[in-house]
C-alpha positions in Angstrom: -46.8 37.5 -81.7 -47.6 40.4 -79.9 -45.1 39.9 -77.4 -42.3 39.9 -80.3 -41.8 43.7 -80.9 -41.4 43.7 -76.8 -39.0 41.2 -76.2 -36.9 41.6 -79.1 -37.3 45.8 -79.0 -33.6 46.0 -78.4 -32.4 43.7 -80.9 -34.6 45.3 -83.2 -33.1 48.9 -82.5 -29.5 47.9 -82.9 -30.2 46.1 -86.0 -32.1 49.1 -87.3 -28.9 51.3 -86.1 -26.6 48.9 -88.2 -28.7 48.9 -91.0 -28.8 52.8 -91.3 -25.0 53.3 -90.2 -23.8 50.8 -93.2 -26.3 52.8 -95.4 -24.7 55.7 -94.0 -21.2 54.3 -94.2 -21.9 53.9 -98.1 -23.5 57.2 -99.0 -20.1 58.6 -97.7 -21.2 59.7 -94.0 -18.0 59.4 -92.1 -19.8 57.9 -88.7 -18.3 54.6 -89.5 -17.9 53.5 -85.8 -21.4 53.3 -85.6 -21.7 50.9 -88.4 -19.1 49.2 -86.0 -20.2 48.9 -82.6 -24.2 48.2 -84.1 -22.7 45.9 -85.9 -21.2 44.2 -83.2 -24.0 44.4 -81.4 -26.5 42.8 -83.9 -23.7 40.0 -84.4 -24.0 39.4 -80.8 -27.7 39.6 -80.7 -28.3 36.4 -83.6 -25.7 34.7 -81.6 -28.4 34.7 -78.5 -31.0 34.3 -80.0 -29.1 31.0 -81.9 -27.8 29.8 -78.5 -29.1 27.0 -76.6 -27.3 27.4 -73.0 -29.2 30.0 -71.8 -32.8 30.3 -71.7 -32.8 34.2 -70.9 -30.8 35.1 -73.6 -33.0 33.6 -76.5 -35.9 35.6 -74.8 -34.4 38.8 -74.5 -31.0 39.1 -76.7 -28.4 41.8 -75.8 -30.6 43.1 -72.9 -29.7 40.1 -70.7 -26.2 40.1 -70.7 -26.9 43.6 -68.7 -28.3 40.9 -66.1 -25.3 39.0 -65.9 -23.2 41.7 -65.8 -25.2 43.8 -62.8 -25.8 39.7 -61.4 -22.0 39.2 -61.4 -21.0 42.3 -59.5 -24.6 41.8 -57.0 -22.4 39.9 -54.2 -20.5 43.8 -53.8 -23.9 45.8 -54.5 -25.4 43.2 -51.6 -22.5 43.3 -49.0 -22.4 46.9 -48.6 -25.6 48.2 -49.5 -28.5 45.5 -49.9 -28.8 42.3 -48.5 -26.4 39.1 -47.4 -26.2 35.9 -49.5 -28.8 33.8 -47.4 -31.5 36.0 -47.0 -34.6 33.4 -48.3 -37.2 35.5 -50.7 -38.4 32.4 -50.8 -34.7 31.2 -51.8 -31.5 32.7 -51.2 -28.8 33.3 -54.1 -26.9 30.6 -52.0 -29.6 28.0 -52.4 -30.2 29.0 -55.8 -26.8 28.9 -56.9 -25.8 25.2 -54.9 -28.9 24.2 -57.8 -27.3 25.9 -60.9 -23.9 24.8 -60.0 -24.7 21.3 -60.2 -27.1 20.8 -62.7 -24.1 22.9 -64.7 -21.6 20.0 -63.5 -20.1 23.2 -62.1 -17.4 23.6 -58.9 -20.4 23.6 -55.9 -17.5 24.3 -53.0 -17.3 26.9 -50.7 -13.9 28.7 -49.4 -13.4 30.8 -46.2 -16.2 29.0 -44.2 -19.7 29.2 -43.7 -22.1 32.9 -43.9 -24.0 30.9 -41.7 -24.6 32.3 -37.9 -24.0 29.0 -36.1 -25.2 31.2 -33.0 -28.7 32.2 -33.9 -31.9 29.7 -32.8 -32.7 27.7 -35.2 -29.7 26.7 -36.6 -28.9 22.9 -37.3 -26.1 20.6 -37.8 -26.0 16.7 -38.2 -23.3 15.2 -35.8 -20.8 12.9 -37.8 -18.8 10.0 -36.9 -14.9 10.1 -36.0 -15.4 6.2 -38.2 -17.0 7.4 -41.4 -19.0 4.9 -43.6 -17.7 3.9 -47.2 -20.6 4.0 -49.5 -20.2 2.2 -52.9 -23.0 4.0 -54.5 -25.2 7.5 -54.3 -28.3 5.5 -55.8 -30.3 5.7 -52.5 -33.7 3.8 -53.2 -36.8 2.4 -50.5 -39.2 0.3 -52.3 -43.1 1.3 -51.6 -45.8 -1.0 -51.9 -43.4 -3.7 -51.6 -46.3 -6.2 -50.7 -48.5 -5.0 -54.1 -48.4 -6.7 -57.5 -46.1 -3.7 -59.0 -43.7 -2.6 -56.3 -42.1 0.6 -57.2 -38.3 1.2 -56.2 -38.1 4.4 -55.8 -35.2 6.9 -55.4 -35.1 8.8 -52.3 -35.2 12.6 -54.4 -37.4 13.1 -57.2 -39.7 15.5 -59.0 -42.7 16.9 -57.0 -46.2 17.9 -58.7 -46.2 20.4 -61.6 -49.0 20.2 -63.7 -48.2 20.9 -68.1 -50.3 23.9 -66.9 -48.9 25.5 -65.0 -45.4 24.4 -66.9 -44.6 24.8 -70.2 -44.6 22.0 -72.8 -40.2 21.9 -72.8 -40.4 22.2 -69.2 -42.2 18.9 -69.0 -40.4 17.5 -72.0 -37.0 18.3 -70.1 -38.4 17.1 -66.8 -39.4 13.9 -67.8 -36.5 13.3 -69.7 -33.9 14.1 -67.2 -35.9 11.6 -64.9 -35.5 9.4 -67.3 -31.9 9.7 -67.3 -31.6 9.6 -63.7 -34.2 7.0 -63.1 -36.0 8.6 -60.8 -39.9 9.6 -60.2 -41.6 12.8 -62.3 -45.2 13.8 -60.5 -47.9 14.8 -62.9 -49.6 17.2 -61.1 -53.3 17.3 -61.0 -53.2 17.9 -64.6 -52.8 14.5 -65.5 -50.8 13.5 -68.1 -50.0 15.0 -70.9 -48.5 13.9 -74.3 -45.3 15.5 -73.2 -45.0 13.7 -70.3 -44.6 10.5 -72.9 -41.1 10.2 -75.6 -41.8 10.7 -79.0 -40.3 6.9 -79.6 -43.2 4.4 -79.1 -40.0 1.8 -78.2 -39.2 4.8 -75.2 -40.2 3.9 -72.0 -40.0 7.2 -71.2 -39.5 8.7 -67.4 -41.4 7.0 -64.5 -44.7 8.8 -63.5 -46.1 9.3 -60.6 -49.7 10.1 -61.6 -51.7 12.7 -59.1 -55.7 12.2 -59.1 -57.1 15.9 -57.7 -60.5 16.7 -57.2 -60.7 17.6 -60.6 -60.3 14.3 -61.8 -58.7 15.4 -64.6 -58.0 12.5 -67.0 -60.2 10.2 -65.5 -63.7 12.2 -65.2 -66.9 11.9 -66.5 -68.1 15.0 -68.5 -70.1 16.2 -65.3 -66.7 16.2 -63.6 -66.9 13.2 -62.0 -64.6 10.2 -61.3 -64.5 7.4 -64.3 -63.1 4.1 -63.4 -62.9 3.6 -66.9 -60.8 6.2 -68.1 -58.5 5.8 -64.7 -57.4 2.3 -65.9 -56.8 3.5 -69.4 -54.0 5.6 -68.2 -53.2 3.9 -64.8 -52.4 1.0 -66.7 -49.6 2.6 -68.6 -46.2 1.3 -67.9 -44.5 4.6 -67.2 -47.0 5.1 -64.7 -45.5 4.1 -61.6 -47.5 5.0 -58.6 -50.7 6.5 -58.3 -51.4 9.4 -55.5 -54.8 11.3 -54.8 -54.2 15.0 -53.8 -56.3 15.8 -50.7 -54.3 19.6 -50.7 -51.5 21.2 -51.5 -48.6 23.2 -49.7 -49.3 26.0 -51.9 -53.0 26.9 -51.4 -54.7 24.1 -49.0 -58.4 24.1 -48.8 -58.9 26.3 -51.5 -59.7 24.9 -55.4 -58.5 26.7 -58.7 -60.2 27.4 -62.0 -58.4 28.3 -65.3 -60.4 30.4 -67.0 -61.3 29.4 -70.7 -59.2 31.9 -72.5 -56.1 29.7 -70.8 -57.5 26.1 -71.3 -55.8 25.2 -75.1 -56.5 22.2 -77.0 -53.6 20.1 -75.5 -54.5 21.2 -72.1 -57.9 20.2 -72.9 -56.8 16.7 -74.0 -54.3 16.0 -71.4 -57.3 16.7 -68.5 -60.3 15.4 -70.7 -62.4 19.0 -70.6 -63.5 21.4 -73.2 -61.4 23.7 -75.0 -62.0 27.1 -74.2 -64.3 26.4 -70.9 -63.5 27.4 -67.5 -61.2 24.4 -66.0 -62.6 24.2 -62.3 -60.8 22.3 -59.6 -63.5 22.1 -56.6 -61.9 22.3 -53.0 -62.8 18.7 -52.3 -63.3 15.4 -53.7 -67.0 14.2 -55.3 -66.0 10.4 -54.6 -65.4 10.3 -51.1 -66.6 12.7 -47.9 -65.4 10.5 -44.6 -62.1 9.2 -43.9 -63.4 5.5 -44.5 -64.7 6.6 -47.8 -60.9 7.9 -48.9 -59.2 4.5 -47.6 -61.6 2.7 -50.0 -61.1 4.8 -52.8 -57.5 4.8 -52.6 -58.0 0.9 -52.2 -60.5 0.6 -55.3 -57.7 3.1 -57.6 -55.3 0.9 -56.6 -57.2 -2.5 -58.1 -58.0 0.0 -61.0 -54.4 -0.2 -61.4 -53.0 -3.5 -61.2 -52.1 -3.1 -58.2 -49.4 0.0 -58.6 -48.7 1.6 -54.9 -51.3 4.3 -54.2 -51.4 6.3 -51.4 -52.8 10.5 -51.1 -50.8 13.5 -50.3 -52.0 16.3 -47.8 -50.6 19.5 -46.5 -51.7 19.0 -42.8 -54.6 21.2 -41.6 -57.0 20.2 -38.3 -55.4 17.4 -36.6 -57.9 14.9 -35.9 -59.3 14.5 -39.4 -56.0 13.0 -40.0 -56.3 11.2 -36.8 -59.7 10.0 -38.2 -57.9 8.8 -41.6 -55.6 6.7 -39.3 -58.6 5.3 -37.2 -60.2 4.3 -40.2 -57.1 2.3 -41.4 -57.3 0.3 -37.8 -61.1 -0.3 -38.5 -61.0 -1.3 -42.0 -57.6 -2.7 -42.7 -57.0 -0.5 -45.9 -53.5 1.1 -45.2 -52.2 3.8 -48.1 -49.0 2.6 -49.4 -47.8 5.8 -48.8 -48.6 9.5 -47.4 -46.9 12.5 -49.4 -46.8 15.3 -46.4 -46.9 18.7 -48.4 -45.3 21.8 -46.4 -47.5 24.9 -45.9 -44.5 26.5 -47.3 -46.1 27.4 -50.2 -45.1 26.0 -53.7 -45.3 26.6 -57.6 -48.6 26.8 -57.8 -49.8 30.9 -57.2 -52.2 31.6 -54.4 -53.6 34.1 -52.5 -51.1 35.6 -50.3 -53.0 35.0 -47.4 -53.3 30.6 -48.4 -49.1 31.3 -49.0 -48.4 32.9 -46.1 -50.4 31.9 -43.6 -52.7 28.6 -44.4 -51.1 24.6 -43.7 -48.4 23.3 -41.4 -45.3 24.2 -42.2 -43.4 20.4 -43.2 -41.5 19.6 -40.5 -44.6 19.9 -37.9 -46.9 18.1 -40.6 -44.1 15.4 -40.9 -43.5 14.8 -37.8 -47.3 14.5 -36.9 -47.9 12.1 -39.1 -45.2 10.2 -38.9 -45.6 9.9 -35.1 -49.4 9.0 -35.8 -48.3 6.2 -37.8 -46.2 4.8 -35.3 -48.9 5.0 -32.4 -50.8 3.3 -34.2 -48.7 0.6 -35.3 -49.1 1.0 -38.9 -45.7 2.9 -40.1 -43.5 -0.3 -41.5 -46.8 -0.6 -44.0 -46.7 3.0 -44.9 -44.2 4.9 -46.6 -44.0 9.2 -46.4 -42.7 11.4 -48.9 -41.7 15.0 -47.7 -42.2 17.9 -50.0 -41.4 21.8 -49.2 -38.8 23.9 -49.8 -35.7 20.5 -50.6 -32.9 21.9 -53.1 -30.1 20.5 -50.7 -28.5 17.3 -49.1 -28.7 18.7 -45.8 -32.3 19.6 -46.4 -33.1 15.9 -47.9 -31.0 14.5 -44.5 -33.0 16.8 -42.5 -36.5 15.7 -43.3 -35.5 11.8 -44.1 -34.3 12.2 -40.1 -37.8 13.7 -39.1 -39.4 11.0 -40.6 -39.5 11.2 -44.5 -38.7 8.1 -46.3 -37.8 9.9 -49.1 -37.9 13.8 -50.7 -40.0 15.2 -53.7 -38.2 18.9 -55.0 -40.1 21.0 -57.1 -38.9 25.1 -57.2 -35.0 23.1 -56.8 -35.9 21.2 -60.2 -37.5 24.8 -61.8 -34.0 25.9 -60.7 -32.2 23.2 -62.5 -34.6 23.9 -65.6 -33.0 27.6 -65.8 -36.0 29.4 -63.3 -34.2 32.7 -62.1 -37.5 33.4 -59.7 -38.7 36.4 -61.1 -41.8 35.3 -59.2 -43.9 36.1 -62.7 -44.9 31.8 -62.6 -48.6 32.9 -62.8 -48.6 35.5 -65.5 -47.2 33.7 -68.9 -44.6 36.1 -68.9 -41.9 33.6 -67.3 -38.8 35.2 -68.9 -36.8 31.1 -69.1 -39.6 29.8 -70.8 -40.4 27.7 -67.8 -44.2 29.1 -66.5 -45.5 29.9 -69.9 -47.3 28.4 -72.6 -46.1 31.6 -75.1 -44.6 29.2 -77.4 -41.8 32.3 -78.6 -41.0 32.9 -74.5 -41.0 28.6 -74.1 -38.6 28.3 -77.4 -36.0 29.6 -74.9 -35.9 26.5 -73.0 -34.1 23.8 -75.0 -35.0 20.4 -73.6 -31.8 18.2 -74.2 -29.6 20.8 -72.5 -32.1 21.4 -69.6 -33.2 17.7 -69.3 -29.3 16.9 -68.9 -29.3 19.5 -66.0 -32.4 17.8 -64.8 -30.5 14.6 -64.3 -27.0 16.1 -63.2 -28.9 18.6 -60.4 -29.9 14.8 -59.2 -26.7 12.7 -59.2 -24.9 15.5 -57.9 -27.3 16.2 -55.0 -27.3 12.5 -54.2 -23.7 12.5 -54.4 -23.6 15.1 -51.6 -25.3 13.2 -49.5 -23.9 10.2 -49.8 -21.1 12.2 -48.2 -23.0 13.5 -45.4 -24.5 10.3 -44.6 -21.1 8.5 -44.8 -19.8 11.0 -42.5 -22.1 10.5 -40.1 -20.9 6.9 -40.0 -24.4 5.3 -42.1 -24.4 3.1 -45.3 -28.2 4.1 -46.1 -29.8 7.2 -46.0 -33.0 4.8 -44.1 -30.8 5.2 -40.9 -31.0 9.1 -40.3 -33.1 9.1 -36.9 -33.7 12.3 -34.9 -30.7 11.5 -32.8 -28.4 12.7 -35.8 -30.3 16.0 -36.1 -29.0 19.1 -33.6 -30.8 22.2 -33.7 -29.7 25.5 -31.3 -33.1 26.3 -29.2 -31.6 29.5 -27.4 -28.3 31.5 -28.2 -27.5 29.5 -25.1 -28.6 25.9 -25.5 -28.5 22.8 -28.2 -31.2 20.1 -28.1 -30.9 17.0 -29.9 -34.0 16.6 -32.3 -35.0 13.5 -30.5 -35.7 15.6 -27.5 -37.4 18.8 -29.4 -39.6 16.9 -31.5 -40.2 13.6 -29.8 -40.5 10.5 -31.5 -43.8 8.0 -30.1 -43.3 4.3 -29.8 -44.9 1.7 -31.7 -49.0 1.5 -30.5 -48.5 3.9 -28.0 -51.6 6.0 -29.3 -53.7 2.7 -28.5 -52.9 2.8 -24.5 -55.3 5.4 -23.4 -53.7 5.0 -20.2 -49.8 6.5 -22.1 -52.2 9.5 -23.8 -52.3 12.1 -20.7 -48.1 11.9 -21.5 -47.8 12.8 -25.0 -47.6 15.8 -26.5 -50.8 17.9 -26.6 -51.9 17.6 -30.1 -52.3 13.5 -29.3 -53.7 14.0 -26.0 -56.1 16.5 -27.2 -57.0 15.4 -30.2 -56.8 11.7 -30.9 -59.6 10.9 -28.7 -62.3 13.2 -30.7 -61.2 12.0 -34.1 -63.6 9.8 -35.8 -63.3 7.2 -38.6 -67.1 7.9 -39.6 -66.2 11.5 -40.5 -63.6 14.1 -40.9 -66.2 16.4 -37.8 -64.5 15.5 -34.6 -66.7 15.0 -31.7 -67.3 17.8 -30.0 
């Protein structure tokens, strides 16, 4: 509560006005306007704090409509004097609006072309087709683990990892419903699942999970931190658990590990991660159960047995090459192939990290992708192993992009905080999140009010598949599957286009086992793939 008096100081004012003008009014004071206009004010005041359509305005009634008002008149303030709509801190008011506008079932078209330079490096197009396609759905879905007891069809955009955490409790809720709705795939986070990850209806099936296992082990460790098989079947088991993925790293803060200190760790974190209220909650920088790449394959293989047989694969943000190059040595020597790979860009995330891990640690996603995509296929292995791309998705284009680098399909999660109301005040990591999205401060998290946001959950999803349905039907494809680099153009020099295919060069199938082909591939296979060892993440040196 002692946020209250804070959040609600202007309310509390005008209410006070009001109260004194009416006593005023009736004592025969002639300041009756006052009574008026406070009045007004405190009318419009309960009426925020009584809405549901707008998280920001249950938090902080009468002060935000100031917001709206100075964000309505910001495209002016920003032409003249600040900044142009697609400047990226880390997302434009372009991207961020494409995201409110169709989780709102709002108009999400543009007049008067693009406020793109078409000119500058870097830009990219797709090419489309003077024959477009006709697509009879926007449900894009690839199946993984299709040769596994419980194959998974999964859609080609979900949810990506947000621990209830690092979310709130309605942000979960709302998440998982929406996903629901959508049928599409919700990621735990390494903080296991919680109790609002599951509906309130024992009959609900509730939204498919994707369960992460981090080195924490949270909700399947022993109390010395450790992994337990036992508890990892209680909950892999579940039938709204879907696929099961081990987090080697994260785009947000690779190689480095996390503790929430005790004051932070509540009783229904607590529960959700199997630790002890009111103890420091450490996440260690690697895994206890495993130290060589052989020893991953077989836990991956062991959790997915655990399972009943569920697809199980890890996820990474890509760091030294050749220990990835010794995890796909290992799958030739053992057999054990991941069901898929989740490549995490280094472009930073929810999660809050040092500025020097956010801005300067990992491989940004379409190097990482491409990487190991192109390992896969030099090795043989990449029609038995599926890749999800995370890092910065909240469009079509950029869910066409990355599907024609590689990805089979897209995990989104700042573009679903979006959806959920997230305005990014960049305040995730200090419980003062003012949309009730980052905070477990149950009067800021009131603000978010889970059947309205979990419908924009599920409408930010059709909508974006919807939009690229159209893209890939103009490019002349019935499937997003077929996006290859060939459809990808991307300006190198003010003067000069290369197709993708030529910039970032696809291998062919085994041609990282011909050491005779390896002198002619691009440096980080020539160099690398030869010192990379199955035994152990060391290269030899």
């Amino acid at each position: 509560m002692r946020n209250f008096p804070l959040r609600y100081l202007t309310f509390m004012i005008v209410a006070t006005m009001f109260a004194l003008s009416l006593v005023l009014a009736l004592m025969g004071y002639s300041d009756w306007w006052l009574a008026v206009i406070s009045g007004a004010l405190t009318a419009v005041g309960m009426a925020d704090m009584m809405q549901t359509r707008r998280s920001i305005l249950r938090n902080y009634p009468i002060l935000a409509h100031f917001r709206f008002f100075f964000e309505s008149i910001r495209p002016e303030i920003r032409q003249y004097f600040l900044e142009d709509e697609t400047s990226a801190n880390p997302f434009s008011r372009a991207q961020r609006s494409i995201v409110y506008q169709r989780a709102k079932q709002q108009l999400d078209k543009r007049a008067f072309g693009t406020q793109l330079d078409v000119y500058q490096t870097g830009y990219e197009w797709i090419n489309h087709s003077i024959v477009p396609a006709k697509l009879e759905s926007h449900d894009f879905r690839i199946t993984v683990g299709a040769t596994r007891a419980q194959p998974y069809s999964a859609s080609v955009f979900n949810i990506s990892a947000m621990s209830f955490g690092a979310l709130s409790a309605n942000a979960i809720r709302a998440l998982n419903q929406g996903a629901q709705r959508g049928r599409f795939m919700h990621d735990t986070g390494e903080g296991s699942i919680s109790r609002y990850h599951r509906p309130d209806d024992p009959n609900d099936a509730g939204g498919d999970l994707m369960w992460e296992i981090g080195s924490g082990y949270f909700g399947c460790r022993n109390p010395d931190g450790s992994f337990s098989a036992e508890r990892f079947t209680a909950n892999a088991t579940l039938p709204q658990v879907k696929m099961i993925e081990v987090k080697l790293s994260q785009g947000a803060k690779p190689g480095h590990g996390g503790v929430l200190p005790g004051a932070k760790v509540t009783a229904e974190i607590a529960a959700a991660r199997g630790v002890v209220a009111g103890v420091d909650c450490v996440s260690p920088a690697s895994h206890s159960a495993f130290d060589t790449p052989i020893g991953l394959l077989r836990f991956v293989d062991n959790l997915r047995t655990l399972s009943g047989g569920k697809p199980t694969g890890f996820k990474l943000a890509m760091g030294h090459p050749w220990e990835f190059f010794g995890i796909a040595k290992a799958m030739l020597e053992t057999g054990i192939t991941p069901d898929f790979i989740v490549v995490d860009g280094g472009e930073g995330g929810t999660g809050a990290a040092p500025v020097e891990f956010t801005d300067h640690v990992g491989a940004p996603l379409q190097e990482a992708l491409l990487l190991v995509h192109n390992t896969l296929v030099g090795i043989g292995l990449r029609d038995q192993v599926k890749i999800g791309a995370s890092g910065k998705i909240v469009t079509a284009f950029d869910i066409a992009r990355t599907l024609a680098l590689g990805a089979d399909w897209c995990n989104s999660a700042r573009g679903f905080m979006f959806a959920l109301g997230c305005i990014q005040s960049h305040s995730c990591h200090t419980g003062k999140c003012p949309t009730g999205v980052t905070t477990q401060d149950p009067l800021r998290q009131r603000a978010l009010v889970i059947p309205d946001k979990a419908e924009r959950v599920s409408h930010f999803h059709q909508n974006t598949l919807k939009a690229l349905a159209e893209l890939i039907s103009a490019a002349g494809l019935s499937h997003p599957s077929q996006l290859k680099p060939h459809h990808l153009v991307r300006r190198v020099s003010q003067e000069q286009v290369k197709l993708a295919a030529t910039l970032l060069t696809y291998l062919e199938s085994g041609q990282l086992l011909d050491s005779a082909q390896l002198a002619q591939l691009p440096a980080v296979f020539g160099k690398y793939w030869p010192i990379a060892r199955a035994e152990s993440f060391h290269p030899i040196l």
